[in-house]
N, C-alpha and C positions, 0 to 999 in steps of 0.2 A: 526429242526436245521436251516434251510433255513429262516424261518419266524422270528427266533431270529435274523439272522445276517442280514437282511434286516432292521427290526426295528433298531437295532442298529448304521446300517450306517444312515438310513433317523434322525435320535433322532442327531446322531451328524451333520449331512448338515445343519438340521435347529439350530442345537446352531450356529456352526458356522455362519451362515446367521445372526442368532440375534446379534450376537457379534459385524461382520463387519455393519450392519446395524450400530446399536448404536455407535461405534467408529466413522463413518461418518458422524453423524447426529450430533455429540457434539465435535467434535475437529476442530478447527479453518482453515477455508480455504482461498487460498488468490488466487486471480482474479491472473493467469497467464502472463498476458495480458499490467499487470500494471509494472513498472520500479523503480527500486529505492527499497528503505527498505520496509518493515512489513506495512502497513498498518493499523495505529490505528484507534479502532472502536471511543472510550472515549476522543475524542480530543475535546476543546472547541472550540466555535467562539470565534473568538479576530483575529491577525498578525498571520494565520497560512498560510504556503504555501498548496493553497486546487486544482489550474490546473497548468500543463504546457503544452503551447499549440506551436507546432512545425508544421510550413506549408511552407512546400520550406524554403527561407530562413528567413520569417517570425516567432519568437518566442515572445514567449507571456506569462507571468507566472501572476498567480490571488494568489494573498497574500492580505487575511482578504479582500476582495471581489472588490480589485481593478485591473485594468490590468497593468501591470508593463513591461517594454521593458527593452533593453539593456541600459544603462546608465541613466534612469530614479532613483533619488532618493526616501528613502522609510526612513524616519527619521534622522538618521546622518548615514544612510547606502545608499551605493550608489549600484545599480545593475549592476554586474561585465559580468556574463555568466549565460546563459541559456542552460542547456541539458537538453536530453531526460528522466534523471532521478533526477535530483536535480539541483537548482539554487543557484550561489557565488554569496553573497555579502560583501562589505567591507567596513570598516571606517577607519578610520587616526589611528585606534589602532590595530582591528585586520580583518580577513577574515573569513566567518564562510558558508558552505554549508548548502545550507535548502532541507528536502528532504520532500516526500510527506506529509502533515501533523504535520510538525514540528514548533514550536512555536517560532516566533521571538524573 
């Protein structure tokens, strides 16, 4: 009776084990650490916002691999603000936040 119910509990530690294993190994995780939205893996080169860089009061944002400051323009978009999680820019029509990875 004793050796049943031991086999039994270890048969299900390890399903469970393989379960949480594979759930962790295949469901999408995202860096903690990082600010702003979801993090696309499938994002192309081109105008996309790819750093924002924040040092004292030094910011710095790199869209499609250029460095870009506070009122620096970026085609008929002019750079509004920079935070810690997404950067505004605006035109004479509308205002549009870009967040990590987002495509101008």
């Amino acid at each position: 009776m004793k050796n049943i119910s031991f086999l039994a509990k270890f048969i299900l530690c390890l399903f469970i084990l393989l379960v949480s294993a594979t759930t962790a190994y295949t469901s999408e995780t995202r860096n903690p650490f990082e600010y702003g939205k979801e993090v696309h893996k499938n994002v192309k080169a081109g105008n996309s916002l790819e750093v924002i860089l924040i040092s004292g009061v030094e910011k710095v944002a790199v869209i499609g691999g250029k460095e870009y400051y506070v009122g620096d323009r970026l085609g008929t978009y002019k750079v509004m603000t920079i935070n810690i999680d997404y950067v505004e820019i605006a035109s004479s029509e509308k205002t549009k936040r870009l967040y990590l990875n987002d495509q101008l």
